[in-house]
VEXVEXMI-962619 format. One record per atom (N, C-alpha, C): residue number from 1; atom name; x, y, z. Coordinates in steps of 0.001 Angstrom, whole numbers, plus 500000, padded with zeros to 6 digits. Example, Ala and Ser with C-alpha at 12.3 -4.5 7.8 and 13.67 -1.06 7.14 Angstrom:
<pts>
PT  rotor  tigu      c1      c2      c3
PT      1     N  513190  494310  507800
PT      1    CA  512300  495500  507800
PT      1     C  513200  496700  507800
PT      2     N  512850  497750  507080
PT      2    CA  513670  498940  507140
PT      2     C  512900  500030  507870
</pts>
This chain:
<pts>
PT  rotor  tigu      c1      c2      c3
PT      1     N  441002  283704  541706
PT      1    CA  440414  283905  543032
PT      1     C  441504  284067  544085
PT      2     N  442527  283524  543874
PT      2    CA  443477  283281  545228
PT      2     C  444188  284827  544480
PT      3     N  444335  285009  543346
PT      3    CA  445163  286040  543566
PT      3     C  444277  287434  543944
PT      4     N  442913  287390  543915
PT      4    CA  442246  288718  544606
PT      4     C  442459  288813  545864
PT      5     N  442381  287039  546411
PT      5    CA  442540  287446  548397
PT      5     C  443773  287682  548560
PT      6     N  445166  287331  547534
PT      6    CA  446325  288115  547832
PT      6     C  446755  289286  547764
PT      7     N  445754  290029  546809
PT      7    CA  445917  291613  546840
PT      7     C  445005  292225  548262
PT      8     N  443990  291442  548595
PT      8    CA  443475  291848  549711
PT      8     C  444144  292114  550948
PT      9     N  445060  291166  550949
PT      9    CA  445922  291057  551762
PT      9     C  446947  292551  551806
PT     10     N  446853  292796  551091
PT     10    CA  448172  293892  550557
PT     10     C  447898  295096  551020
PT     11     N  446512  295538  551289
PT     11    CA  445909  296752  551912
PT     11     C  444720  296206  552690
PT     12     N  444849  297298  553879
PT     12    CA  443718  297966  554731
PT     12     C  443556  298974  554946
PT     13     N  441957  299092  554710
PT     13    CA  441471  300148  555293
PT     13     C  441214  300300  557129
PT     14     N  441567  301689  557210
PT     14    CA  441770  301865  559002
PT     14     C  440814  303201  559074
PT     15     N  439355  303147  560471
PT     15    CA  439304  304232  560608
PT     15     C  439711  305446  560967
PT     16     N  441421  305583  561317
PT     16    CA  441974  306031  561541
PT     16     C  442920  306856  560785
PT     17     N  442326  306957  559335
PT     17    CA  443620  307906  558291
PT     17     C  442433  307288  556978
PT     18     N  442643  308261  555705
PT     18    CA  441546  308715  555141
PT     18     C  441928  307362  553519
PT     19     N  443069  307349  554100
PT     19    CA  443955  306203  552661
PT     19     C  444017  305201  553173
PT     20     N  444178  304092  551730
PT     20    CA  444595  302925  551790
PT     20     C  445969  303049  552508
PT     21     N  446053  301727  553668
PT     21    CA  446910  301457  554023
PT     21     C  447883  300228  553408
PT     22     N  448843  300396  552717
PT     22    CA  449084  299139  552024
PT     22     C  450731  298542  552752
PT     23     N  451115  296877  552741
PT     23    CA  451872  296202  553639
PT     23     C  453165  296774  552781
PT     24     N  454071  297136  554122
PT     24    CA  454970  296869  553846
PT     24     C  455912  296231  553754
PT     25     N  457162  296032  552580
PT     25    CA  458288  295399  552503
PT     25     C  459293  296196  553545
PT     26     N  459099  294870  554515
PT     26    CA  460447  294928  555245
PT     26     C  461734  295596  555079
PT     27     N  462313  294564  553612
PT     27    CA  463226  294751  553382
PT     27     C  463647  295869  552374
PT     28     N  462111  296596  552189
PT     28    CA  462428  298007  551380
PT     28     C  462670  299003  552304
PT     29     N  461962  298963  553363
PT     29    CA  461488  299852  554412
PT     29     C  462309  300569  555329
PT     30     N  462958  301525  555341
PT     30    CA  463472  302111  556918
PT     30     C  462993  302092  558282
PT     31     N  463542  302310  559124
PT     31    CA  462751  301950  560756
PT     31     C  461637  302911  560448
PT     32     N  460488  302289  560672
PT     32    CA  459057  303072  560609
PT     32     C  459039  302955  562123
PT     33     N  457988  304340  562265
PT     33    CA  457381  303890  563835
PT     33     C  455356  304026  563613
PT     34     N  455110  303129  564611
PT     34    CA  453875  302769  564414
PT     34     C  453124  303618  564876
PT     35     N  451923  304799  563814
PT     35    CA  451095  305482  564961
PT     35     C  450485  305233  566226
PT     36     N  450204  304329  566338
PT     36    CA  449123  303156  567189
PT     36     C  449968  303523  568534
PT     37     N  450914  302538  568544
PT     37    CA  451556  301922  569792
PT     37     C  453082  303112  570043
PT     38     N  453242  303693  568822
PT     38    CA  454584  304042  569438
PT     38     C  455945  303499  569385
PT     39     N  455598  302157  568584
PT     39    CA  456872  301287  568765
PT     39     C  457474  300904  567236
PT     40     N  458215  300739  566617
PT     40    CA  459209  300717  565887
PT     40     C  458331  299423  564699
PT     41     N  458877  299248  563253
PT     41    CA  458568  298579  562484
PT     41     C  459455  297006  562892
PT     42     N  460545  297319  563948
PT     42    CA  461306  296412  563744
PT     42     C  460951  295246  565609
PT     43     N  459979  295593  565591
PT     43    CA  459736  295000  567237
PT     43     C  459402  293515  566736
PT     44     N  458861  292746  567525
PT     44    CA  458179  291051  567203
PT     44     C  456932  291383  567050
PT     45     N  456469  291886  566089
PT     45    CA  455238  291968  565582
PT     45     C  455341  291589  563644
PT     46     N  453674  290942  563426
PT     46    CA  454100  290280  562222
PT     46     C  453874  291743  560889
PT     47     N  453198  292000  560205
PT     47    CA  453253  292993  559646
PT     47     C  452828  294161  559769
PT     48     N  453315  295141  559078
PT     48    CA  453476  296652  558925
PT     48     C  452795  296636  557652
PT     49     N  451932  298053  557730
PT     49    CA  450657  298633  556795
PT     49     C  451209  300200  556775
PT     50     N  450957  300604  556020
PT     50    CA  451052  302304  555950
PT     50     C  450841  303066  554814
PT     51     N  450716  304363  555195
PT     51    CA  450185  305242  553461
PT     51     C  452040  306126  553487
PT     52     N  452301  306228  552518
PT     52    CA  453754  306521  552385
PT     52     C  453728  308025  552376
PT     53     N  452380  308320  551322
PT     53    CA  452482  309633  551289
PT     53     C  452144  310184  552457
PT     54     N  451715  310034  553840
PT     54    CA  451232  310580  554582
PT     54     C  452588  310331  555867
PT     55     N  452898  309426  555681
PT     55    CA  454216  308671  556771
PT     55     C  453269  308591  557489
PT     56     N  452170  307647  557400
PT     56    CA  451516  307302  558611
PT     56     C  451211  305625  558683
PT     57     N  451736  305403  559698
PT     57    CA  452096  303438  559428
PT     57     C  451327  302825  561220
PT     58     N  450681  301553  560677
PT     58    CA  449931  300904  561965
PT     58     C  450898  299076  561728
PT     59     N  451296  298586  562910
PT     59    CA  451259  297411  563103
PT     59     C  450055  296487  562635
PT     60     N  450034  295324  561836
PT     60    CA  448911  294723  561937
PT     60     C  448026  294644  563163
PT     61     N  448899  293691  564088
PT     61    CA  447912  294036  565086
PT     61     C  447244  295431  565886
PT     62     N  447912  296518  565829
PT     62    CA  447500  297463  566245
PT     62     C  446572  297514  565234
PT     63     N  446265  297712  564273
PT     63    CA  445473  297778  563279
PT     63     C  444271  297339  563339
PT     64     N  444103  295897  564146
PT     64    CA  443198  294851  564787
PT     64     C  442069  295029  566103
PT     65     N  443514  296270  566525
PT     65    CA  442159  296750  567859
PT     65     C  440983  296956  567846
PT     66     N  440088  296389  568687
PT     66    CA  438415  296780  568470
PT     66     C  438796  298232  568874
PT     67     N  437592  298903  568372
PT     67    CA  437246  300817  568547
PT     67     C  436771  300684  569700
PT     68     N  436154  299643  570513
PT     68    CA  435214  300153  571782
PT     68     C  435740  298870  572868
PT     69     N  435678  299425  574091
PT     69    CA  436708  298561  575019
PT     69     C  435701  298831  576359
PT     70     N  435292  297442  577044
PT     70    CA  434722  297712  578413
PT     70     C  435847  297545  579167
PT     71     N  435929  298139  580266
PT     71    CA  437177  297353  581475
PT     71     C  437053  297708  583015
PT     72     N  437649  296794  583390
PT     72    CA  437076  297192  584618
PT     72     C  437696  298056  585645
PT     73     N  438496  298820  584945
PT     73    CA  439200  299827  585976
PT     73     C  438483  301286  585870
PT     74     N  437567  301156  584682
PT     74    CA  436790  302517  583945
PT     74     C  435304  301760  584232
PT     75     N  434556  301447  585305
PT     75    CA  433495  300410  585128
PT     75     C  431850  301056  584771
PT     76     N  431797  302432  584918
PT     76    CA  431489  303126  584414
PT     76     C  430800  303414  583404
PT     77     N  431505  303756  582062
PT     77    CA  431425  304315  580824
PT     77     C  432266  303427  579934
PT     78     N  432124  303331  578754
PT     78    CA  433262  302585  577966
PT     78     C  434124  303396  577855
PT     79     N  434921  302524  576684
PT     79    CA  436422  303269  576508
PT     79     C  435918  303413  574863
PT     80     N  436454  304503  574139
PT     80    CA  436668  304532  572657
PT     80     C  437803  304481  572647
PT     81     N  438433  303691  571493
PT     81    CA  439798  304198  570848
PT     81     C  439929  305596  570022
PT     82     N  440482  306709  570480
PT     82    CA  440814  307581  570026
PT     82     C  442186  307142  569037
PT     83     N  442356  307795  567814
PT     83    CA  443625  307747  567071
PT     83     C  444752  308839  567546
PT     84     N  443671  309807  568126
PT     84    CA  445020  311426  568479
PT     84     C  444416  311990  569426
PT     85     N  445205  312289  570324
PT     85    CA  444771  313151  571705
PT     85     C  443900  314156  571272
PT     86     N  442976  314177  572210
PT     86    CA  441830  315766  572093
PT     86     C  442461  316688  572470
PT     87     N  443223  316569  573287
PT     87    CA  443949  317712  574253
PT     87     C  444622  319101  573440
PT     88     N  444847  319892  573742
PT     88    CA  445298  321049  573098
PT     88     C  447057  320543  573326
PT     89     N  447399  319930  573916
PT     89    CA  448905  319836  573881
PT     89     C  449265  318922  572814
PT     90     N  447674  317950  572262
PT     90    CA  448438  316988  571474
PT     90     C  449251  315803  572238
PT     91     N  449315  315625  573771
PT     91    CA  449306  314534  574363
PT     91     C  448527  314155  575460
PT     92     N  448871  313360  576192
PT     92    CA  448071  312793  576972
PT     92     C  448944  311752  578524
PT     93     N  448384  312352  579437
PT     93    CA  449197  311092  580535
PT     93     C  448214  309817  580515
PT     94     N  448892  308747  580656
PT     94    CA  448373  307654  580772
PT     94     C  447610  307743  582367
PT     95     N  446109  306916  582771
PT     95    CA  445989  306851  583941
PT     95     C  446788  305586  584483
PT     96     N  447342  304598  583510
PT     96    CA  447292  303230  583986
PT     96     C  448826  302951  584761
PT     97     N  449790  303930  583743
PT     97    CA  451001  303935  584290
PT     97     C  451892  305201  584175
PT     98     N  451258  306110  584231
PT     98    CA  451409  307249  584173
PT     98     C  452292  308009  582939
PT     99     N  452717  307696  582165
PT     99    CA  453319  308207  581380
PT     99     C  452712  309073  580527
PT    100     N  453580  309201  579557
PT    100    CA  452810  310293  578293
PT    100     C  453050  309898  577252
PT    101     N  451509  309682  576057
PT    101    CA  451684  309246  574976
PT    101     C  451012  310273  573836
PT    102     N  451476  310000  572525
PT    102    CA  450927  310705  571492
PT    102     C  450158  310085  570327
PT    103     N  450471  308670  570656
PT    103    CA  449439  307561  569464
PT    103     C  448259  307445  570560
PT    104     N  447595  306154  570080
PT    104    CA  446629  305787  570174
PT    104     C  446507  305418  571617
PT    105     N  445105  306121  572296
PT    105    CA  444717  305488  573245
PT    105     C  442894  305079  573341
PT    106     N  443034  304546  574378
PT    106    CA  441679  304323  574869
PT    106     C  440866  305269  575979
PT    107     N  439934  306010  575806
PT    107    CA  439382  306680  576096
PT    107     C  437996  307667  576697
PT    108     N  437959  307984  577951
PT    108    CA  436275  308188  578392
PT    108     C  436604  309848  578060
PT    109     N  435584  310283  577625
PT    109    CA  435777  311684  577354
PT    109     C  435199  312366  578429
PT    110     N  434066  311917  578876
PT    110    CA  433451  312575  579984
PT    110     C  434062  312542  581210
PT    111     N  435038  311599  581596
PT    111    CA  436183  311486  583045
PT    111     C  437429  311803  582885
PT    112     N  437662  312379  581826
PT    112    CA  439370  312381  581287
PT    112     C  439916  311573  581504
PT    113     N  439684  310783  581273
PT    113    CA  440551  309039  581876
PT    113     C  440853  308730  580211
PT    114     N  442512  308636  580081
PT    114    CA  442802  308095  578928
PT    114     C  444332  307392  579542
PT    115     N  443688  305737  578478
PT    115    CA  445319  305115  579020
PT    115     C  445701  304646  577470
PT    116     N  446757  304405  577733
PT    116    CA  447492  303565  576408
PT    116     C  446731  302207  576157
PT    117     N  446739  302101  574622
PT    117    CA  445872  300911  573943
PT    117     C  446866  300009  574175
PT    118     N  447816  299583  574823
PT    118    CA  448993  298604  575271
PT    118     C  448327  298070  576754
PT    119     N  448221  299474  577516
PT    119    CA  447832  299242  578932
PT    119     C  446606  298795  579349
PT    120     N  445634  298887  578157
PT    120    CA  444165  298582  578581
PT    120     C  444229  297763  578216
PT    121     N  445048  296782  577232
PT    121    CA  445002  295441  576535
PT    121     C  446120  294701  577557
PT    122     N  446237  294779  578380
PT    122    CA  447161  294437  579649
PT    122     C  446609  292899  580052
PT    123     N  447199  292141  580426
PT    123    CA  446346  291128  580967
PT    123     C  445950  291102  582229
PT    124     N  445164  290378  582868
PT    124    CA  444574  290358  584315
PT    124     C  445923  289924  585503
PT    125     N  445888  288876  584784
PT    125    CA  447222  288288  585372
PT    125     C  448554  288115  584728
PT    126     N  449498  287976  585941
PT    126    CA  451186  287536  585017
PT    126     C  451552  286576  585853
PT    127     N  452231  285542  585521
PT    127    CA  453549  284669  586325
PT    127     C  454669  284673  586039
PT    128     N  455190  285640  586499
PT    128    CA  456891  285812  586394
PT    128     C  457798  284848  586977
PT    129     N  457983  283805  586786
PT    129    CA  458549  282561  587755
PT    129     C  459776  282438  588187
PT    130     N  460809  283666  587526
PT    130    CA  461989  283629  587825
PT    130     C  462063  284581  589178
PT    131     N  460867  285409  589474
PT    131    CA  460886  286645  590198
PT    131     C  459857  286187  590956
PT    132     N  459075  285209  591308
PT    132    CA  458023  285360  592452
PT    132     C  457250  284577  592108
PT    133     N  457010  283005  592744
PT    133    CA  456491  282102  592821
PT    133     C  454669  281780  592615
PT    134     N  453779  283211  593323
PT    134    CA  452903  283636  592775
PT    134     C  452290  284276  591487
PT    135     N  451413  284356  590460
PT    135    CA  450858  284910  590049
PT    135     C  450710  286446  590508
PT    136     N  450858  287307  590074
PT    136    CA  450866  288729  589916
PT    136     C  449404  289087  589622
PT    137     N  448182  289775  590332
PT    137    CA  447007  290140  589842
PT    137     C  447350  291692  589126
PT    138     N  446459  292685  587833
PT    138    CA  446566  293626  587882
PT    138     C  445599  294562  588829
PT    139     N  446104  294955  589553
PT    139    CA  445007  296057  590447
PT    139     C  445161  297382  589742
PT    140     N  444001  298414  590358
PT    140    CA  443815  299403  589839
PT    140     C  444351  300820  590510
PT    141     N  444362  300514  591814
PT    141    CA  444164  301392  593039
PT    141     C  445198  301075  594140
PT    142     N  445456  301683  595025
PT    142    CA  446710  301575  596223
PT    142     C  446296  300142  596701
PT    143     N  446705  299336  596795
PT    143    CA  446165  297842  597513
PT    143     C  446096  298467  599497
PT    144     N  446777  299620  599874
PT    144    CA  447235  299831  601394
PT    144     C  446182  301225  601691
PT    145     N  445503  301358  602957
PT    145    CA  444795  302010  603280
PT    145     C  445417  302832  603452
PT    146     N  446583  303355  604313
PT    146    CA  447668  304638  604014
PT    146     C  447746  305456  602805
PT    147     N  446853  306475  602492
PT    147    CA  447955  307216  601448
PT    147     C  449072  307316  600882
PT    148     N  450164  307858  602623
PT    148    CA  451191  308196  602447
PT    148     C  451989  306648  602578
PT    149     N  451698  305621  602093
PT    149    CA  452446  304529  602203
PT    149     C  453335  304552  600625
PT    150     N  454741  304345  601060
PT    150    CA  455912  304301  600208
PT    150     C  455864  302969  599513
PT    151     N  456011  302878  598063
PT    151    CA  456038  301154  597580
PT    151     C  457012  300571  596688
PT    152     N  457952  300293  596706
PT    152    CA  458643  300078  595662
PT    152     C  459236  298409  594451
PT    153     N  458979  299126  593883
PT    153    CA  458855  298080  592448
PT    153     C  460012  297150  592747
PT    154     N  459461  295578  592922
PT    154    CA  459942  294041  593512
PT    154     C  461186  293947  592023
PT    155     N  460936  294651  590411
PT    155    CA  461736  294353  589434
PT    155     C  462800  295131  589135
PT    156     N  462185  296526  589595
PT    156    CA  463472  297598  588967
PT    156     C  464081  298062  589892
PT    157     N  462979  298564  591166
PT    157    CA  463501  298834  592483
PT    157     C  463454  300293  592721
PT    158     N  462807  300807  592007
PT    158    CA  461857  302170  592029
PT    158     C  460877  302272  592037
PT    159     N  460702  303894  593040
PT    159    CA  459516  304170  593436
PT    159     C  458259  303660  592661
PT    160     N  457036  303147  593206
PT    160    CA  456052  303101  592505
PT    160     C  454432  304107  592624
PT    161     N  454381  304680  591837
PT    161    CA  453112  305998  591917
PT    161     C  452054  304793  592502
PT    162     N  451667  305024  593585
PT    162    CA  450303  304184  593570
PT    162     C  448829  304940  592930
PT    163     N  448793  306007  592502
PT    163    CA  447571  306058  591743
PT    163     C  447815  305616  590641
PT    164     N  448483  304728  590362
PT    164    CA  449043  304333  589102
PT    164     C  448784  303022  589586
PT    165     N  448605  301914  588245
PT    165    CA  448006  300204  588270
PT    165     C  449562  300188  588681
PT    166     N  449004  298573  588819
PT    166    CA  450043  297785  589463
PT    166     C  449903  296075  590006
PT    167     N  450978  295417  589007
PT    167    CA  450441  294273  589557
PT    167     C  450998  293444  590945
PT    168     N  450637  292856  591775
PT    168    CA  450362  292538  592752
PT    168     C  449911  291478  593745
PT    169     N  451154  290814  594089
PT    169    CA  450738  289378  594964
PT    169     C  449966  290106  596618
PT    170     N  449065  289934  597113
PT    170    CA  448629  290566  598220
PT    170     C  449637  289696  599445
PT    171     N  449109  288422  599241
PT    171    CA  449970  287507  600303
PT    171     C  451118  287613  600524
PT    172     N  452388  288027  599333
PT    172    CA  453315  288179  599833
PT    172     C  453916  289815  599603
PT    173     N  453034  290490  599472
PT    173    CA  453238  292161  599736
PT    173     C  454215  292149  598472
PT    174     N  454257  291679  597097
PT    174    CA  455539  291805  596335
PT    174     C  454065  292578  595313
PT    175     N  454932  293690  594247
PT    175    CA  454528  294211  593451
PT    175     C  455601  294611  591950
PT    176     N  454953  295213  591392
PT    176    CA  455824  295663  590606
PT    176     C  454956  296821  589024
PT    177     N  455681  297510  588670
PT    177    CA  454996  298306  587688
PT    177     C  454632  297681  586393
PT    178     N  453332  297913  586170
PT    178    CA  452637  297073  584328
PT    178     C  453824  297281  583389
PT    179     N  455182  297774  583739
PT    179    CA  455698  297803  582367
PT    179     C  456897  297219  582767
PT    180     N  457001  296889  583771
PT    180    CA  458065  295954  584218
PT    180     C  457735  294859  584702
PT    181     N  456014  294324  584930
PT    181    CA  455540  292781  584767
PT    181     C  455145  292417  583493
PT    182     N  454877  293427  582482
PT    182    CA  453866  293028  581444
PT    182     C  454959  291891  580594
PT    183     N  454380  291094  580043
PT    183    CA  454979  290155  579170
PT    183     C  455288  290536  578175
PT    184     N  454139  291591  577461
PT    184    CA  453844  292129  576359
PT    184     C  453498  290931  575187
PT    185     N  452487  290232  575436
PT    185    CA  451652  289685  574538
PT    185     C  451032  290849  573009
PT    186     N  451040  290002  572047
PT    186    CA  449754  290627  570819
PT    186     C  449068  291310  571435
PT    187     N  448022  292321  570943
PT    187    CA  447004  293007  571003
PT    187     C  445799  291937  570877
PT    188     N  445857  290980  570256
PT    188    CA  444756  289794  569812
PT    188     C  445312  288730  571320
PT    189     N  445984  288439  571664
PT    189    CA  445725  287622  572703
PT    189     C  445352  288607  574033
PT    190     N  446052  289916  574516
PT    190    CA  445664  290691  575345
PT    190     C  444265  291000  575439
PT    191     N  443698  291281  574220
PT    191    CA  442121  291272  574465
PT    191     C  441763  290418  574379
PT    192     N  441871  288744  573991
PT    192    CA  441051  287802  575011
PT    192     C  441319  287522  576463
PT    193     N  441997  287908  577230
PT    193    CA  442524  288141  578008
PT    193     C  441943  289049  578992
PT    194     N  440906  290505  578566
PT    194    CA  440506  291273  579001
PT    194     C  438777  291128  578887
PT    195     N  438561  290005  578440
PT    195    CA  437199  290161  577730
PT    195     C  436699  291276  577110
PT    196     N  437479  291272  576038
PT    196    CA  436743  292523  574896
PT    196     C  435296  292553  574814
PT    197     N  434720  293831  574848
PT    197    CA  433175  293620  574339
PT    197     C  433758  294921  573232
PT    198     N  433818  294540  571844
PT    198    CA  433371  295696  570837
PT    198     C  433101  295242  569536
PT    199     N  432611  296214  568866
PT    199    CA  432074  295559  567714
PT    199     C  432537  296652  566621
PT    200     N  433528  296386  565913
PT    200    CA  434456  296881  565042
PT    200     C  433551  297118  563414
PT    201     N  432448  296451  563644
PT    201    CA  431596  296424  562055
PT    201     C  430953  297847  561910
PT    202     N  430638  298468  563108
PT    202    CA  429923  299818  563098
PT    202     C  430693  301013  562941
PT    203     N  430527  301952  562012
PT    203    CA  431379  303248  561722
PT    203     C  430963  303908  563587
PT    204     N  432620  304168  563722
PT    204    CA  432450  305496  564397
PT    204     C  431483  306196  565220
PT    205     N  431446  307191  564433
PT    205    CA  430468  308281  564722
PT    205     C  429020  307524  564878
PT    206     N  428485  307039  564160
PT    206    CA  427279  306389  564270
PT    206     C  427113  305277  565217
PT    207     N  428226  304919  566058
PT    207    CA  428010  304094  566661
PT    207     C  427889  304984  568849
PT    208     N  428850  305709  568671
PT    208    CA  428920  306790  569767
PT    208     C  427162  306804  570390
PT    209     N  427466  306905  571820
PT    209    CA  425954  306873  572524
PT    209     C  425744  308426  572805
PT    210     N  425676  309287  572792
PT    210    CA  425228  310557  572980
PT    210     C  426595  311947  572310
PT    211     N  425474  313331  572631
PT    211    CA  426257  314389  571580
PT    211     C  427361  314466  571918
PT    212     N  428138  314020  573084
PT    212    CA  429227  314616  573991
PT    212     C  430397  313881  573425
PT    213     N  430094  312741  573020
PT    213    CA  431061  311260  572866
PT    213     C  430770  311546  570914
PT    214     N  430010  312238  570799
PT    214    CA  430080  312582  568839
PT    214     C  430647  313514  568906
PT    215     N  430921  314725  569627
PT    215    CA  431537  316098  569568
PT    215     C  433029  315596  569304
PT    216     N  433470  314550  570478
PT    216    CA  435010  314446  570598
PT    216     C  434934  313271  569252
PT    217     N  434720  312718  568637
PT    217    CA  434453  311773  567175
PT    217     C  434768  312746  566140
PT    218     N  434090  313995  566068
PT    218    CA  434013  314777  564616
PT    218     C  435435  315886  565147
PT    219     N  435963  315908  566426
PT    219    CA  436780  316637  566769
PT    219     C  438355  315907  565994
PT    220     N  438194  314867  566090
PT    220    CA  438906  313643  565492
PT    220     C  439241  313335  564407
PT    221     N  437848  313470  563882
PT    221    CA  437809  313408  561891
PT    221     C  438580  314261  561616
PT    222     N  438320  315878  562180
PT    222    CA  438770  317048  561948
PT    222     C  440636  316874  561242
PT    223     N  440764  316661  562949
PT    223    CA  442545  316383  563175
PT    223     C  442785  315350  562212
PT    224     N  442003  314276  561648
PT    224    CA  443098  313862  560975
PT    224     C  442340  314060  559532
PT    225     N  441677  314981  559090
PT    225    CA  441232  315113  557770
PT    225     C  442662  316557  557685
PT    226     N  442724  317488  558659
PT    226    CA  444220  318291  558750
PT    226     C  445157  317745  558725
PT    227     N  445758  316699  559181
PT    227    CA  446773  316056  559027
PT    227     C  447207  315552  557285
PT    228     N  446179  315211  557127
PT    228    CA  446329  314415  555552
PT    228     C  446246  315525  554690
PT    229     N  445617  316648  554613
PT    229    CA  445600  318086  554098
PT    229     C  447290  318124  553982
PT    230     N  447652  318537  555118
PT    230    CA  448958  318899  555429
PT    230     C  450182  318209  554578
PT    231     N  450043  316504  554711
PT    231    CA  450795  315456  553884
PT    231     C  450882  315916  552778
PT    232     N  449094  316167  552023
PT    232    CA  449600  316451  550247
PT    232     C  450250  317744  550239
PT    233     N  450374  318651  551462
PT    233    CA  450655  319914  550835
PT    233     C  451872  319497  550479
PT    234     N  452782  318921  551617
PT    234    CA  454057  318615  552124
PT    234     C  454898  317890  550520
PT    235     N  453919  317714  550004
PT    235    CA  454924  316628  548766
PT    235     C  454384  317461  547457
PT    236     N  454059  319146  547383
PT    236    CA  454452  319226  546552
PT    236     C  455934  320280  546643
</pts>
C-alpha cells in the first residue's frame, strides 16, 4: 500500500499537457524552466514534475493552482487559468504590472484582461518593516484623482505606471511596484490569502459558463494538442 501512494507521488496529471507528468530528480536534471510561472527549476520551490519528451515542466505548486479565480480587481466575470496565450503573438501584457508573459495566466476573455498567475495570487497586504512602518494595501487603480500625477516607486525609485496595481500606504503617500513589495509567498499560501473560490474537480470545458468562454477552452486544447504533435515529431 505505501509503495502505490509512493508511485503516486511520482506523477501528475495536469490539465494543461496531454502526458503524465512525472517528478523530477534534481540531481539528474539541468536548469528546467517552469511553463506555469516562468521561473527556473532551481528557485525555493519544493518539487518539479515534467514530460521529458515534450520539455514541458510545472512547479508543484504551480501545478496546484485552482483553474478558476474570483478577484477583486476583475469583480465582474471570473478569471480562468489559461495554460497559453490566445493571442496571435503568443503573448500577453500583464494588466497587474504590466509586463509580458508567455506561461500561464489568469484570464477574462470577454475584457481582455489577462494577468500573471503570480500577480493574481498576490496578497492583499505586505509589511515591509525595514522600508515603512505601515502595512502596504494592494490597490488596483491610481489612488490620486490627477491623471497626469507622476509616482515613483518608495523601493527601486522608478517611475511607476499607475494603470498598473500597486501597493500602497494612503496615510503616508509611500508606494511601491507588486514586484518590488511582493514577498513572493507559495501559490498555496497566496491563494488563501486572496480567498480562492475554485473548484479544480470539474474538467475544463464542461465547467466554462457560456459559448464564448468554451470557444477560447477548445482554442486551447487545440494549441496544446499542436504542441505535443510537434514534440513527437521533434524526437524522431
Amino acid at each position: 500500500m505505501g509503495r502505490e501512494k509512493h508511485t503516486a507521488c511520482e506523477s501528475k496529471q495536469h490539465f494543461s499537457h496531454p502526458h503524465i507528468l512525472k517528478l523530477i530528480n534534481p540531481a539528474e536534471s539541468a536548469t528546467l524552466t517552469c511553463n506555469a510561472c516562468e521561473k527556473t527549476n532551481i528557485t525555493n520551490k519544493p518539487n518539479f514534475y515534467g514530460c521529458n519528451s515534450c520539455q514541458y515542466f510545472l512547479h508543484e505548486n504551480c501545478l496546484n493552482v485552482p483553474r478558476f479565480l474570483d478577484h477583486s480587481s476583475h469583480p465582474s466575470h471570473h478569471l480562468t487559468l489559461l495554460p497559453l496565450p490566445t493571442y496571435s503573438s503568443r503573448s500577453y501584457t500583464c494588466d497587474a504590472c504590466g509586463s509580458n508573459g508567455n506561461g500561464f495566466s489568469f484570464s477574462c476573455a470577454r475584457c481582455n484582461f489577462d494577468i500573471h498567475m503570480h500577480c493574481a495570487l498576490s496578497p492583499q497586504t505586505v509589511f515591509l518593516s525595514q522600508h515603512h512602518r505601515h502595512e502596504l494595501k494592494l490597490i488596483f487603480e491610481s489612488p490620486f484623482d490627477d491623471e497626469n500625477t507622476d509616482f515613483v516607486c518608495d523601493l527601486c525609485q522608478d517611475k511607476v505606471d499607475l494603470n498598473n496595481w500597486l501597493y500602497y500606504c494612503a496615510d503616508c503617500d509611500f508606494g511601491a511596484h507588486i514586484k518590488c513589495a511582493s514577498p513572493g509567498p507559495s501559490p498555496t499560501s497566496q491563494q488563501r490569502r486572496n480567498n480562492v473560490n475554485a473548484n479544480s474537480a470539474v474538467e475544463m470545458i464542461n465547467s466554462v459558463s457560456d459559448d464564448h468562454d468554451r470557444l477560447v477552452a477548445a482554442q486551447i486544447e487545440s494549441q496544446i494538442a499542436a504542441r505535443s504533435r510537434q514534440a513527437m515529431l521533434d524526437l524522431w
